[in-house]
NUGUTOR-787025 format. One record per residue: residue in one letter; z, y, x of N, C-alpha, C in turn. Coordinates in steps of 0.05 Angstrom, whole numbers, padded with zeros to 5 digits, always signed. Layout:
N
AZYXZYXZYX;...
This chain:
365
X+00000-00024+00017+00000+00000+00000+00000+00025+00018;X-00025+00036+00017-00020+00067+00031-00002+00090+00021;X+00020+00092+00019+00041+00103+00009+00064+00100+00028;X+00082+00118+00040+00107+00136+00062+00124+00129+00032;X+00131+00109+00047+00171+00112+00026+00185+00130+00025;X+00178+00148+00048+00196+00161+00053+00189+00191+00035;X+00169+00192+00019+00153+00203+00005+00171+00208-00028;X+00187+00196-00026+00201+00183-00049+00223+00186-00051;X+00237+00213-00067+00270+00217-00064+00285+00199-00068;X+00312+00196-00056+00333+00179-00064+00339+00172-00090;X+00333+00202-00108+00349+00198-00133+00309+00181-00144;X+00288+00191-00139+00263+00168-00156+00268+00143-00147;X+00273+00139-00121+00276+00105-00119+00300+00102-00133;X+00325+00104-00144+00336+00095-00166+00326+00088-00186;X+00320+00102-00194+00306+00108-00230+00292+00095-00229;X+00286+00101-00205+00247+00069-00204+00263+00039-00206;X+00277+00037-00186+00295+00010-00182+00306+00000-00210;X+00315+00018-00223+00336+00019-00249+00328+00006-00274;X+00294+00033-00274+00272+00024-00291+00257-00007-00293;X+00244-00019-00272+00246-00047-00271+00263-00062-00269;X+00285-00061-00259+00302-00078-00264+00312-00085-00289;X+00313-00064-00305+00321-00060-00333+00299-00075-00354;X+00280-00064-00345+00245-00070-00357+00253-00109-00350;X+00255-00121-00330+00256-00145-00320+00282-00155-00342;X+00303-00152-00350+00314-00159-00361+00309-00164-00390;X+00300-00133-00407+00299-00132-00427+00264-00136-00445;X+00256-00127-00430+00216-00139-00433+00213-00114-00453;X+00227-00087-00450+00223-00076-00456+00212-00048-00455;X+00203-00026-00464+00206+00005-00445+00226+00012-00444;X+00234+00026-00423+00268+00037-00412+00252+00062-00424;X+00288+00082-00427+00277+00110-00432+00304+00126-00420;X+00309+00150-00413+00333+00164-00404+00351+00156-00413;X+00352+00161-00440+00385+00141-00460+00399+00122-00445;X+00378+00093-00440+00394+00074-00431+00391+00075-00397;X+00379+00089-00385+00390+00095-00353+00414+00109-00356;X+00418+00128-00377+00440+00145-00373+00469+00121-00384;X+00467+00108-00407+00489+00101-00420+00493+00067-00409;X+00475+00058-00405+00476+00032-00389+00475+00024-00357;X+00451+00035-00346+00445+00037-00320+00470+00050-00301;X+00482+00073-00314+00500+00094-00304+00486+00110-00278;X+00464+00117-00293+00452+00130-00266+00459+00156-00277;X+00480+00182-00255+00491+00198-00249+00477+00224-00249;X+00452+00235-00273+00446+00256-00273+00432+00250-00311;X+00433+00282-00321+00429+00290-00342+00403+00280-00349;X+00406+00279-00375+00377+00267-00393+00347+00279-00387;X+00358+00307-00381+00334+00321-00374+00322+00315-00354;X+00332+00314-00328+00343+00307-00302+00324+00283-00295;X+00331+00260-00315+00321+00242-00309+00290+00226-00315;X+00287+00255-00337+00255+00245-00357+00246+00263-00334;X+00251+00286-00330+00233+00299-00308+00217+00280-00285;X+00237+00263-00273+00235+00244-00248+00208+00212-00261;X+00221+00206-00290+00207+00191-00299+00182+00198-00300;X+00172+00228-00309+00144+00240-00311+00130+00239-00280;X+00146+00251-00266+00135+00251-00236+00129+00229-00228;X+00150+00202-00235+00142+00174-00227+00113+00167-00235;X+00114+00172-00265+00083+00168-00277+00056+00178-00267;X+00067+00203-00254+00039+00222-00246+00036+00203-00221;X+00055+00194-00197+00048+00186-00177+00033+00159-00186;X+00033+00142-00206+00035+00109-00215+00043+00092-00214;X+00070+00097-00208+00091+00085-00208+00104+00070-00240;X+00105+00078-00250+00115+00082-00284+00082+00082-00304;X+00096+00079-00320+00064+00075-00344+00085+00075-00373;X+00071+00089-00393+00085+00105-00416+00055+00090-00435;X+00076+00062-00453+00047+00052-00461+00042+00067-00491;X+00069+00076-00499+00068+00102-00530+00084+00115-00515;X+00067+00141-00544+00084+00165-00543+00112+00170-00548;X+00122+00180-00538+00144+00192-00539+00167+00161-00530;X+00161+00144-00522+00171+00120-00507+00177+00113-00485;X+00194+00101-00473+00208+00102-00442+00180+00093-00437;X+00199+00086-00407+00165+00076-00388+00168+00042-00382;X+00149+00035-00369+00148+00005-00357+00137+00013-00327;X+00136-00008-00314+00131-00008-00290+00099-00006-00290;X+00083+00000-00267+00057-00005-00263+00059-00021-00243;X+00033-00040-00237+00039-00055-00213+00039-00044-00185;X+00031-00016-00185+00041-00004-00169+00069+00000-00163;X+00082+00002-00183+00110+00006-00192+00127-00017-00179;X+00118-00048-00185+00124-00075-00175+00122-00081-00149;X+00099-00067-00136+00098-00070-00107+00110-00057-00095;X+00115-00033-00105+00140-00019-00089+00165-00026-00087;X+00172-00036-00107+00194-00050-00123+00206-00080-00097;X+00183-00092-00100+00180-00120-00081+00178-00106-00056;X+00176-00094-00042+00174-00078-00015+00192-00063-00004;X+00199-00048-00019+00231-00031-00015+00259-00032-00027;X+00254-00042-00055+00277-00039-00076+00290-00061-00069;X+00274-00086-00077+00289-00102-00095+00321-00116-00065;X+00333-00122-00088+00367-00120-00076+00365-00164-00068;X+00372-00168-00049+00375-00196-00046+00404-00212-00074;X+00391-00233-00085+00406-00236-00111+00423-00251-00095;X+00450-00254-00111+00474-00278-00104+00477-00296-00114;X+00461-00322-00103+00462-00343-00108+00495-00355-00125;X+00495-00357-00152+00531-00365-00160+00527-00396-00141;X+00552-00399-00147+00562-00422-00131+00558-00449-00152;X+00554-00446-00185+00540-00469-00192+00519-00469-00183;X+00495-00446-00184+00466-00445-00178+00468-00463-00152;X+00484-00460-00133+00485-00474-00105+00488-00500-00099;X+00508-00501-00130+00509-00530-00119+00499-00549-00142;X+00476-00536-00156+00456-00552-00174+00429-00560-00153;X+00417-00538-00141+00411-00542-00119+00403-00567-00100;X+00430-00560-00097+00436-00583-00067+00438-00606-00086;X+00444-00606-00105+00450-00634-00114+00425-00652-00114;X+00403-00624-00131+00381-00639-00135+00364-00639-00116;X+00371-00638-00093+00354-00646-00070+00372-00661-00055;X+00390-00671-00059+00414-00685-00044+00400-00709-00047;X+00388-00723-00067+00379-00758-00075+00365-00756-00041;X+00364-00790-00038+00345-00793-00021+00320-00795-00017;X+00306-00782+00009+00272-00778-00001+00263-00786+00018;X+00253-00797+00019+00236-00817+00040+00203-00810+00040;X+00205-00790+00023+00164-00782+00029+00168-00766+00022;X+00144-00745+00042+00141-00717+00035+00132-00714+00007;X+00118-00729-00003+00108-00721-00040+00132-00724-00051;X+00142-00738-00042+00177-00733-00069+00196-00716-00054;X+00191-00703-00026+00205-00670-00032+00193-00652-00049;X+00174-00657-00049+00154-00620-00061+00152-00643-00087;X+00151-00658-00101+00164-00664-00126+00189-00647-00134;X+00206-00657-00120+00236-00655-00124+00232-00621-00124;X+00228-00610-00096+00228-00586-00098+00211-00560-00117;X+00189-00569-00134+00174-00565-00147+00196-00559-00179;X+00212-00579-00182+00233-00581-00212+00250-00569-00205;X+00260-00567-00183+00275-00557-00171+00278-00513-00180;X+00252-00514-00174+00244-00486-00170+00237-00474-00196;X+00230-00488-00219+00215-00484-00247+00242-00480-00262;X+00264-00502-00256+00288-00507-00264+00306-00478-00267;X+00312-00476-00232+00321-00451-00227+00313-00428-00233;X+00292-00416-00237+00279-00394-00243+00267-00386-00263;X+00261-00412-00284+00243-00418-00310+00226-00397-00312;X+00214-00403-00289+00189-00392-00284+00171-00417-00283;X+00145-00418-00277+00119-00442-00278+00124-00456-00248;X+00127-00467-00236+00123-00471-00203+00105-00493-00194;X+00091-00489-00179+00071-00504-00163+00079-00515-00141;X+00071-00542-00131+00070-00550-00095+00043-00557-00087;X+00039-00544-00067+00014-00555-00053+00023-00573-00033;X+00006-00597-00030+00000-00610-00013-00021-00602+00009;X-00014-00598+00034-00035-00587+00052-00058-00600+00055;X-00084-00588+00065-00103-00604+00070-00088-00614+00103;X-00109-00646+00104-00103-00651+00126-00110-00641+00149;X-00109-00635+00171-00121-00622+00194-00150-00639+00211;X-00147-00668+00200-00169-00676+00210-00187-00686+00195;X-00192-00670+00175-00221-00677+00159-00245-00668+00168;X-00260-00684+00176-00286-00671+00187-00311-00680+00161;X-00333-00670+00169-00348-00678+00149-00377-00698+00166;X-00385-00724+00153-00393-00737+00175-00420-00742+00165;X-00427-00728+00141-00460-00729+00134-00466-00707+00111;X-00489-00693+00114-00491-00674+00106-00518-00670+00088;X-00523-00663+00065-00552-00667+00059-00542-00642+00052;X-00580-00632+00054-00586-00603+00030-00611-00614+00014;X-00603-00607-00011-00625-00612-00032-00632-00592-00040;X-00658-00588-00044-00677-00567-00057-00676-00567-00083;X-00664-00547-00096-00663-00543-00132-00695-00524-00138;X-00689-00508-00128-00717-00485-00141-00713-00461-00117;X-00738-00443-00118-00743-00426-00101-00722-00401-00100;X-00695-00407-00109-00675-00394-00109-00649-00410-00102;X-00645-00429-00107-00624-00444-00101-00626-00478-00091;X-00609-00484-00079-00609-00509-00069-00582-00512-00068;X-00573-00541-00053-00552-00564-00066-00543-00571-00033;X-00514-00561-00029-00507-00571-00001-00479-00602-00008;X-00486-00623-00004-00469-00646-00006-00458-00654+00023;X-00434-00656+00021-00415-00655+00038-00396-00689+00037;X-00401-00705+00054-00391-00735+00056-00362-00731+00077;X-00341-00719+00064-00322-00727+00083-00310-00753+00100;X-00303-00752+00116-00285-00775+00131-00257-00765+00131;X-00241-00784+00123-00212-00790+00122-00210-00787+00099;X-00223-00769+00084-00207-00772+00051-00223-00782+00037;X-00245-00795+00036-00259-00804+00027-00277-00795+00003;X-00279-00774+00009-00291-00747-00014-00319-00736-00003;X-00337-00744-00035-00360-00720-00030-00358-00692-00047;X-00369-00671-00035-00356-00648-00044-00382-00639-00050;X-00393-00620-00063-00417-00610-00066-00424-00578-00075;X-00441-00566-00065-00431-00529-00068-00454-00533-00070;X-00470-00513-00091-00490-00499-00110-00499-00473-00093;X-00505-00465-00078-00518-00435-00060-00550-00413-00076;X-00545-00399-00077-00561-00378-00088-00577-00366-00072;X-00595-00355-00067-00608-00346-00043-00629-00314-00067;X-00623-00299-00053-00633-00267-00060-00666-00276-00058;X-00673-00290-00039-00701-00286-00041-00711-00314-00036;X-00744-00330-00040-00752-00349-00054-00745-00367-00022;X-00738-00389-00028-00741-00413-00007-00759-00436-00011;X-00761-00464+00010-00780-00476+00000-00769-00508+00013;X-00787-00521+00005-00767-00552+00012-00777-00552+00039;X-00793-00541+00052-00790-00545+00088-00764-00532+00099;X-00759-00513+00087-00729-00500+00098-00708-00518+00093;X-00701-00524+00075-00684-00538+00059-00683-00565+00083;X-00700-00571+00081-00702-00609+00102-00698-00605+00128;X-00704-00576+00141-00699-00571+00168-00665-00564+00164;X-00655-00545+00146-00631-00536+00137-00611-00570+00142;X-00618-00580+00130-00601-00610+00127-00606-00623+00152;X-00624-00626+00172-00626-00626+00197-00611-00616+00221;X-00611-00595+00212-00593-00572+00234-00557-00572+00232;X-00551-00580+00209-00525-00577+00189-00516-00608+00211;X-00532-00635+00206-00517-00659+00216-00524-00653+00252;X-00537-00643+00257-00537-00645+00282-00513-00619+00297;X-00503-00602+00285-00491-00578+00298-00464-00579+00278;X-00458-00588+00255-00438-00586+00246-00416-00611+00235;X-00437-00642+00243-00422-00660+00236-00403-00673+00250;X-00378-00682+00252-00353-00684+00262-00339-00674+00272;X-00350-00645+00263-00331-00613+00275-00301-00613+00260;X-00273-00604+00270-00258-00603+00249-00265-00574+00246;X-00251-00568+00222-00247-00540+00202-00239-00517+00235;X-00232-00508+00240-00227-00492+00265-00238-00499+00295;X-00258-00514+00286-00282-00519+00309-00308-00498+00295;X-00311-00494+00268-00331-00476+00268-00328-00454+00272;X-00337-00438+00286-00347-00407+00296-00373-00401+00303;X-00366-00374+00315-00391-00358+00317-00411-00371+00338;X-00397-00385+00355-00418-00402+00372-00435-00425+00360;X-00411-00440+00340-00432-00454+00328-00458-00455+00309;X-00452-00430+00301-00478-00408+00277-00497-00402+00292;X-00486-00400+00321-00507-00394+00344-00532-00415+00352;X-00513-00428+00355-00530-00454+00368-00545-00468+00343;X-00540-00460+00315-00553-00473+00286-00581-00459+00291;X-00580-00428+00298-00602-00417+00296-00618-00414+00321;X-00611-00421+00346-00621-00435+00364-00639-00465+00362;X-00632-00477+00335-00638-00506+00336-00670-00504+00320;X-00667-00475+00315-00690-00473+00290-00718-00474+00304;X-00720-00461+00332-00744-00458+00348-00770-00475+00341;X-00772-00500+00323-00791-00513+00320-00806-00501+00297;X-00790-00491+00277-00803-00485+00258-00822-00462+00259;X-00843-00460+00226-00862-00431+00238-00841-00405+00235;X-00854-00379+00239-00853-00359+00242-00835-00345+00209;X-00849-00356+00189-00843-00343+00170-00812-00364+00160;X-00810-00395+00159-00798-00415+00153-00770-00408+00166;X-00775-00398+00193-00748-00397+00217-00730-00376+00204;X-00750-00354+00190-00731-00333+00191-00715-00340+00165;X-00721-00354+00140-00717-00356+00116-00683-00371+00127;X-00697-00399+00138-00670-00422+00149-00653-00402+00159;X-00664-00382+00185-00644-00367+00193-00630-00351+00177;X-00633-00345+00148-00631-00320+00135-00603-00338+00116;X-00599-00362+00119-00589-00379+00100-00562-00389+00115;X-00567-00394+00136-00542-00409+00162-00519-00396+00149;X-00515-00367+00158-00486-00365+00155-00468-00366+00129;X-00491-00362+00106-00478-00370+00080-00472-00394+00073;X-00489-00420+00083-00485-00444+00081-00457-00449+00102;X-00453-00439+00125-00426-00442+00136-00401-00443+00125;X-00420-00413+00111-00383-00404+00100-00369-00420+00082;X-00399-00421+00064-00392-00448+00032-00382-00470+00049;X-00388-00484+00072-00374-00512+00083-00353-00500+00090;X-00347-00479+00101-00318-00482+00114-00296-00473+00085;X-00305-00457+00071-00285-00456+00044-00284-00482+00036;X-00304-00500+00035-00299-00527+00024-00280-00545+00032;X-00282-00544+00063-00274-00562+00092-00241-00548+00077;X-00240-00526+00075-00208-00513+00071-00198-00529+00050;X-00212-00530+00030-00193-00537+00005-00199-00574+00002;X-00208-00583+00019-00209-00613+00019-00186-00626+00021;X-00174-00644+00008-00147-00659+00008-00123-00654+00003;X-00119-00616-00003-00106-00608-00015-00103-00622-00044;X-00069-00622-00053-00067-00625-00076-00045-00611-00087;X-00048-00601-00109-00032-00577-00136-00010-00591-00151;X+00010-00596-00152+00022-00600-00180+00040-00577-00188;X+00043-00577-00220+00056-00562-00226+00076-00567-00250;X+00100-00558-00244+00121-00556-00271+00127-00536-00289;X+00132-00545-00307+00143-00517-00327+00130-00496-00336;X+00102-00517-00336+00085-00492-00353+00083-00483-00370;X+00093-00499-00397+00103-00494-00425+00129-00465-00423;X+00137-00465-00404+00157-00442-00400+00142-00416-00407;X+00112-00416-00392+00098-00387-00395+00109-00378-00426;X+00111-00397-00447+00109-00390-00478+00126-00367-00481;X+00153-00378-00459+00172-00361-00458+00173-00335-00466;X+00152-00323-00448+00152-00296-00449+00127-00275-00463;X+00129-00260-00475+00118-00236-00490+00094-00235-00475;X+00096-00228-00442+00069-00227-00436+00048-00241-00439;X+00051-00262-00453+00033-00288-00450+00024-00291-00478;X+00032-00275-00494+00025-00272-00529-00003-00273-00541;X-00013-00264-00518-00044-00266-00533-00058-00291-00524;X-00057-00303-00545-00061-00346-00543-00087-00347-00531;X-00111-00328-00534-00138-00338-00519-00131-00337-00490;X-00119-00315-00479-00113-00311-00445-00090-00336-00436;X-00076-00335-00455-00055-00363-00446-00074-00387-00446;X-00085-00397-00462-00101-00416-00459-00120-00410-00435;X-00135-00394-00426-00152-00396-00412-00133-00399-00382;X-00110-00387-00384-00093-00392-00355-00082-00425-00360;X-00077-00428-00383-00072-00466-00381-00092-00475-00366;X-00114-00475-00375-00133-00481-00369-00145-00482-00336;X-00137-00457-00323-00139-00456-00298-00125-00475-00282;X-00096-00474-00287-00069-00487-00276-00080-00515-00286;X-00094-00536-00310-00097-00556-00313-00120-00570-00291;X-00133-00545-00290-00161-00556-00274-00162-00548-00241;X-00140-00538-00234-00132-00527-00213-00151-00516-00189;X-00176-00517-00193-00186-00517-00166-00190-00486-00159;X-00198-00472-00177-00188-00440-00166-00159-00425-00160;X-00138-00446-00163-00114-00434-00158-00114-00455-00131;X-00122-00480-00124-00123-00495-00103-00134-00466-00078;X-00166-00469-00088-00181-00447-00075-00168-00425-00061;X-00141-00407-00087-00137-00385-00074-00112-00397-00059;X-00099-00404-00056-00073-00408-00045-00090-00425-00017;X-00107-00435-00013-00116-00449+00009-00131-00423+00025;X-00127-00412+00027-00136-00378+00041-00111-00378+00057;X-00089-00378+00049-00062-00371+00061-00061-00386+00094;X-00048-00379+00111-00047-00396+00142-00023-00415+00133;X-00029-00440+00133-00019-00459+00138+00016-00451+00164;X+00006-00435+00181+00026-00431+00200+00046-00407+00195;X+00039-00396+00174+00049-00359+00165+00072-00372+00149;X+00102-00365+00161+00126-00370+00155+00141-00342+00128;X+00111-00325+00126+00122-00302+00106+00126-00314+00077;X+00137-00306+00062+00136-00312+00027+00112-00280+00027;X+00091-00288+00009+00077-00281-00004+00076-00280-00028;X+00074-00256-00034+00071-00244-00074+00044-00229-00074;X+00037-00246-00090+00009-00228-00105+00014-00217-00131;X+00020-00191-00134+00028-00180-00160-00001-00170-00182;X-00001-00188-00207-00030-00166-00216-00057-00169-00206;X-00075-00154-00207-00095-00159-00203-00102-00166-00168;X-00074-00163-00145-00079-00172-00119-00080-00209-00122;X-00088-00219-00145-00084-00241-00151-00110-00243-00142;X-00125-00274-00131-00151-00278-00127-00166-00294-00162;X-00149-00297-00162-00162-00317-00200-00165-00303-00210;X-00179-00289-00227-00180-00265-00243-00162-00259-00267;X-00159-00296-00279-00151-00292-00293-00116-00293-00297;X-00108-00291-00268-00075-00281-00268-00074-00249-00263;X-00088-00245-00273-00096-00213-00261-00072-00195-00278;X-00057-00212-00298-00031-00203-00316-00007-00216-00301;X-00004-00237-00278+00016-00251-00270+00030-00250-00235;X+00053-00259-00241+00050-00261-00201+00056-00279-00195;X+00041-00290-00171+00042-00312-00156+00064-00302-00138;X+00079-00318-00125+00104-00312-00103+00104-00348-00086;X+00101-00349-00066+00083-00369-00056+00101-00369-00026;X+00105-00393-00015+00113-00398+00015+00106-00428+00022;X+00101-00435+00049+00103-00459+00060+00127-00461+00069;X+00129-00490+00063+00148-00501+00069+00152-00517+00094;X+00175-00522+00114+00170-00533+00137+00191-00553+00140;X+00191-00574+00160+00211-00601+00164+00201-00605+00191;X+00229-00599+00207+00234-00602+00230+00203-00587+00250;X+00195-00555+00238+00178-00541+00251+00149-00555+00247;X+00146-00565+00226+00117-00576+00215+00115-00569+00191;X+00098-00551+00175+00091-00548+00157+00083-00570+00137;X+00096-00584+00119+00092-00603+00098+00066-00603+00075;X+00080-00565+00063+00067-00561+00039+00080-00538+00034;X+00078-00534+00002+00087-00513+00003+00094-00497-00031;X+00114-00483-00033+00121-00483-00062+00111-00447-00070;X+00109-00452-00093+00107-00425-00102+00114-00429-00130;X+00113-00398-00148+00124-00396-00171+00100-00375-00188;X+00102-00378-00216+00079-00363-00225+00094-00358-00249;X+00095-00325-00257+00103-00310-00280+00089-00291-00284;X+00102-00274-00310+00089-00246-00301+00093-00230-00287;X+00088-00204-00279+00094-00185-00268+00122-00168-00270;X+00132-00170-00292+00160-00174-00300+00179-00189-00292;X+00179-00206-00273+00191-00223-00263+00220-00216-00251;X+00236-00234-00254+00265-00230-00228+00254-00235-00205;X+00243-00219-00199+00240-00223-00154+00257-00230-00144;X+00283-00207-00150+00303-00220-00136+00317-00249-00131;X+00322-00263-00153+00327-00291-00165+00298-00312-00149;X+00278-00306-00157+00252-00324-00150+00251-00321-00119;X+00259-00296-00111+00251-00297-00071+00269-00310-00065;X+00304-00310-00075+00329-00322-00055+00320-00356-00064;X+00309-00367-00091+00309-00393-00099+00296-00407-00076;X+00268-00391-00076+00247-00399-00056+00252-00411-00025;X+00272-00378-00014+00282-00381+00009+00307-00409+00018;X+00322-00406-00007+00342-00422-00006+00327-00453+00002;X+00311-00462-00027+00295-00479-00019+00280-00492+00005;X+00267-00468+00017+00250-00465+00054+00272-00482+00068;X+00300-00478+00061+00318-00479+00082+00337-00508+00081;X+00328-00509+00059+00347-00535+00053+00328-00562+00055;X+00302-00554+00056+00285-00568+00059+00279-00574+00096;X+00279-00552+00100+00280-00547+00138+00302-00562+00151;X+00332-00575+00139+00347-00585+00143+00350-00611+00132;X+00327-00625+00122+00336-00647+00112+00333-00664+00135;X+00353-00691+00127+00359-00713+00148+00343-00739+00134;X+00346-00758+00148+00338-00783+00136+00310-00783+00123;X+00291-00772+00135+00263-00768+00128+00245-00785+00144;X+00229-00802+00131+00212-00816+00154+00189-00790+00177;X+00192-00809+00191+00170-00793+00211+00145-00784+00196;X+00142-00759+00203+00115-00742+00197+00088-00772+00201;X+00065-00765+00191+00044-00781+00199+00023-00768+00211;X+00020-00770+00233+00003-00768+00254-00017-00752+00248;X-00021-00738+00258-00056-00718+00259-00086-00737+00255;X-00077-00762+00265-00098-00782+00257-00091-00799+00243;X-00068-00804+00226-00060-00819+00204-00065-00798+00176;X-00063-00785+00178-00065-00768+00163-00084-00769+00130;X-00086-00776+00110-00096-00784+00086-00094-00769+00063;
């Protein structure tokens, strides 16, 4: 966010802080009244709608009727998640529901991120997801391109180790022809088959269009005009290969108000049932990035959480990344409560004993 906090008086980050937090509790618009008589925030009615208007002008605040408190904007939320929000206190039942339910014994990583998956939906009755990572050694070990029409063609992808064919649909701005296409599927098994996922780069795009020299004049430039898009589609593919989604407590969304309008709820069931665009976006994230990540609103990549937030971390056991949990609500959400669950989680999971040995970089399935 290009925005100086420091931009932001002591007494607006209250009101701001006050305002969502309040908004997060009650799913409602706050207005001066109840900052003043509930909140106990320490200045006059006037005092405080003034600061509320200024909040609004900056976009912080959003006034959805007239003459009605405000709600947060997701500008409002990211500030909120960045500067405000207060670390929550785990009670000491919360702690030791917890531990309990990760206390059973687990002998496979799919029944921690099970466990920790109920775990997290439970605690926060919010929706929560676990990803299973892709494996690190999926290569792809045969490659065809099929010619559809003078606009598009068909890249099929034969993995090794997971035993998956994958297949991506490519568009092309201007007309192609099945000599490109047959040289294309040529160049692909000779320069890109048994590469892993972080073996392709710029050298290898290099040497694809180096390989082209046989073809004519007009044919070379088309193939060459095609390489790096056909890359990219394999390596987003190569990314989200063997990854796997589950999720709990999705019937929870009903829960809440934001989710009221039944065509958009259904079409987000729908996403979360069929998972491969929430697979897709969360497989962008580094596998090695120890941050918790929130996508508030439209910084969402699915379009259609463009009303919700994802709040998302990997998870690690004994400095190996397993998988990884996240949580999905609206924008309204307790941050506070969903970041300490998360964290708590990271940690109790980072300390478990009695776990079989990891499986090997080449065991891997």
């Amino acid at each position: 966010m290009d925005f100086d906090v420091n931009e932001l008086s002591d007494r607006k980050k209250l009101i701001l802080k006050s305002i969502i937090e309040a908004h997060i509790k009650l799913g409602e618009p706050v207005g001066s009244k109840y900052l003043m008589q509930e909140a106990k925030i320490p200045y006059s009615s006037a005092t405080i709608r003034n600061e509320m208007a200024e909040l609004e002008d900056l976009g912080f605040l959003e006034q959805p009727h007239t003459s009605a408190g405000r709600v947060p904007s997701e500008l409002g939320y990211r500030f909120y998640v960045d500067y405000l929000v207060a670390e929550y206190n785990t009670t000491s039942k919360e702690a030791g529901e917890l531990k309990k339910m990760l206390s059973v014994k687990m002998s496979e990583i799919d029944k921690i991120l099970e466990n920790a998956t109920k775990v997290a939906s439970a605690m926060t009755n919010y929706t929560a997801l676990s990803l299973r990572p892709r494996p690190s050694s999926i290569t792809i070990k045969r490659y065809e391109a099929v010619y559809l029409d003078s606009n598009s063609f068909l890249i099929i992808m034969i993995a090794s180790g997971v035993d998956t064919v994958k297949t991506k649909n490519i568009k092309t701005p201007f007309e192609i022809n099945q000599n490109v296409i047959t040289c294309l599927s040529k160049v692909l098994n000779e320069c890109l088959s048994g590469l892993l996922l972080n073996d392709i780069n710029i050298s290898v795009i290099m040497n694809m269009e180096s390989s082209l020299e046989s073809l004519s004049g007009e044919d070379k430039a088309l193939c060459s005009s095609i390489v790096s898009t056909t890359v990219k589609s394999i390596y987003e593919t190569m990314n989200e290969m063997g990854a796997d989604i589950k999720f709990e407590g999705v019937n929870r969304l009903l829960e809440y108000p934001e989710y009221k309008d039944l065509d958009k709820l259904q079409k987000l069931i729908s996403t979360i049932e069929q998972k491969d665009d929430i697979i897709r976006a969360v497989s962008t994230i580094d596998q090695s990035d120890d941050e918790t990540k929130i996508f508030i609103g439209s910084e969402n990549m699915v379009k259609i959480m463009d009303d919700s937030t994802l709040i998302y971390k990997n998870l690690k056991l004994n400095g190996k990344t397993i998988g990884a949990i996240g949580i999905i609500g609206p924008c309204r959400m307790d941050y506070s409560k969903v970041l300490k669950t998360i964290d708590q989680l990271s940690e109790e999971i980072n300390h478990l004993s009695d776990i079989k040995a990891l499986p090997s970089e080449e065991g891997e399935e």
